[in-house]
C-alpha positions in Angstrom: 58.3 77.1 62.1 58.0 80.5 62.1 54.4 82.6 60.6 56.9 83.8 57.4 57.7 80.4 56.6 54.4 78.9 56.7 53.9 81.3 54.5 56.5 80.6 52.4 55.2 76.9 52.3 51.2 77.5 51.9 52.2 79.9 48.8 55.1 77.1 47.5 52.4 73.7 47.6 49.7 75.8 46.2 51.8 77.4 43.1 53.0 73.2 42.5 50.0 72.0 42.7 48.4 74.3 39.7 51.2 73.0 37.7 49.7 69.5 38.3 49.9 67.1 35.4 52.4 69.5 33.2 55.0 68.0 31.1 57.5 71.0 31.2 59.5 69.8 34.3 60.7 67.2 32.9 63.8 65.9 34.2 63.8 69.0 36.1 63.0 68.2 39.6 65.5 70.5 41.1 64.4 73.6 39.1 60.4 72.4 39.7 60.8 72.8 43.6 63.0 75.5 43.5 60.5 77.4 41.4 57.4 76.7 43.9 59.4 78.6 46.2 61.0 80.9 44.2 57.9 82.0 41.5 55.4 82.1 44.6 57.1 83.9 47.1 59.5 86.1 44.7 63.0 84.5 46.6 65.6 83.4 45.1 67.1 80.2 47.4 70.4 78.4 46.6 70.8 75.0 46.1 73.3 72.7 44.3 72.8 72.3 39.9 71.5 68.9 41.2 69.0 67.0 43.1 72.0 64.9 44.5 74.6 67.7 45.3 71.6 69.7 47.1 70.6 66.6 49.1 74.6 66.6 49.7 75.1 70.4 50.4 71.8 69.8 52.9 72.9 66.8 54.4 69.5 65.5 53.8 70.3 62.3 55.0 70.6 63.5 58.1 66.8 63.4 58.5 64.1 60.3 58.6 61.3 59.5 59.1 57.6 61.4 57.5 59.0 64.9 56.0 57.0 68.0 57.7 55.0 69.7 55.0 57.2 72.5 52.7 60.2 70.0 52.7 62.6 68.8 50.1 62.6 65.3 50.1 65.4 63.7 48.2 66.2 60.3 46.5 69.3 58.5 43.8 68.8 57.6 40.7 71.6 57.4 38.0 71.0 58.1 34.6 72.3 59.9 31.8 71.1 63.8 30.9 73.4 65.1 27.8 75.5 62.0 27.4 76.6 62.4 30.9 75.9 59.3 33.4 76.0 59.9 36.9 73.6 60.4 40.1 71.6 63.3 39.3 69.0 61.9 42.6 65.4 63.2 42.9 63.4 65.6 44.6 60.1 66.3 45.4 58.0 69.1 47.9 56.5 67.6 50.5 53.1 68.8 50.6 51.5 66.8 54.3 50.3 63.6 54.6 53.2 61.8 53.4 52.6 62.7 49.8 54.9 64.9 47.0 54.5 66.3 44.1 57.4 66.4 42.0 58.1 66.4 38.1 58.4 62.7 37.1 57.0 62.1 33.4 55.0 65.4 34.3 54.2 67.2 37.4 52.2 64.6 39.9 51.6 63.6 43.4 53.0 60.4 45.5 52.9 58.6 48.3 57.2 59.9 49.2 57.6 56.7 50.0 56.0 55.0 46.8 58.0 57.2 44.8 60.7 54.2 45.0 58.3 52.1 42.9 58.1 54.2 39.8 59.1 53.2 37.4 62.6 55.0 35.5 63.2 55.9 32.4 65.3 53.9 30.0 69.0 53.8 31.4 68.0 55.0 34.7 68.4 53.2 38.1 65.2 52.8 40.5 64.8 55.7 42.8 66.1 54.8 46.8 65.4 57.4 49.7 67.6 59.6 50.8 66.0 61.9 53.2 64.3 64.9 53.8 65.6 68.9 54.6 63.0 71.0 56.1 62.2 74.7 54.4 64.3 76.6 57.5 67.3 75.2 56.2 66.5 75.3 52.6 66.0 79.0 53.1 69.5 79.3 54.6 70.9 82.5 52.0 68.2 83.3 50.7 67.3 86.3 49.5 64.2 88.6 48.4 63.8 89.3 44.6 
């Protein structure tokens, strides 16, 4: 990874991880991860309007195994947002040692793994692992503010 993208990661985990324990992401995983990148490095990156299409449009199944740190790690869940059922999936930032933070009930940090176990909100199916896209890729298009 290059020096710019470690960058890109250090400023991403450390902007998530002050939003620890905020309730504001809520069913917002997509937007939360998106914004850990976006707010603290002032990029704009392009994803699908979903956790599921952007593991899709990544091909984030692709990749196994313990995500490196900075990376998107996906999962599906169905459930319905707006009185629309589908797979919306999951994502989180993968922030080293095996652990995320994502915006579940409110922001918080999991083993990415363990994230299977929590549980759902009414309606919604368990979570099951998809895979993982690393930042280089995520960054694919991107472009400064």
């Amino acid at each position: 990874m290059s020096a710019e993208f470690d960058t890109y990661v250090e400023n991403a985990i450390k902007w998530a991880k002050e939003k620890a324990s905020l309730k504001e992401y809520m069913f917002k995983c997509l937007a939360f991860v998106e914004d850990a990148y976006g707010i603290s490095n002032n990029v704009e990156i392009f994803g699908g309007s979903c956790a599921r299409e952007s593991a899709d449009e990544y091909e984030a199944c692709k990749n196994s195994g313990i995500p490196p740190a900075g990376a998107f790690v996906f999962y599906d869940t169905y459930g319905t947002i707006h009185g629309e059922y589908k797979n919306y999936g999951h994502v989180g930032l993968h922030i080293g040692n095996g652990e995320i933070i994502h915006a579940w009930d409110k922001i918080r940090i999991d083993n990415y793994l363990d994230v299977q176990k929590l549980p759902t909100a009414p309606g919604w199916t368990s979570l099951k692992l998809i895979g993982w896209e690393p930042v280089e890729r995520i960054f694919l298009g991107y472009r400064k503010k």
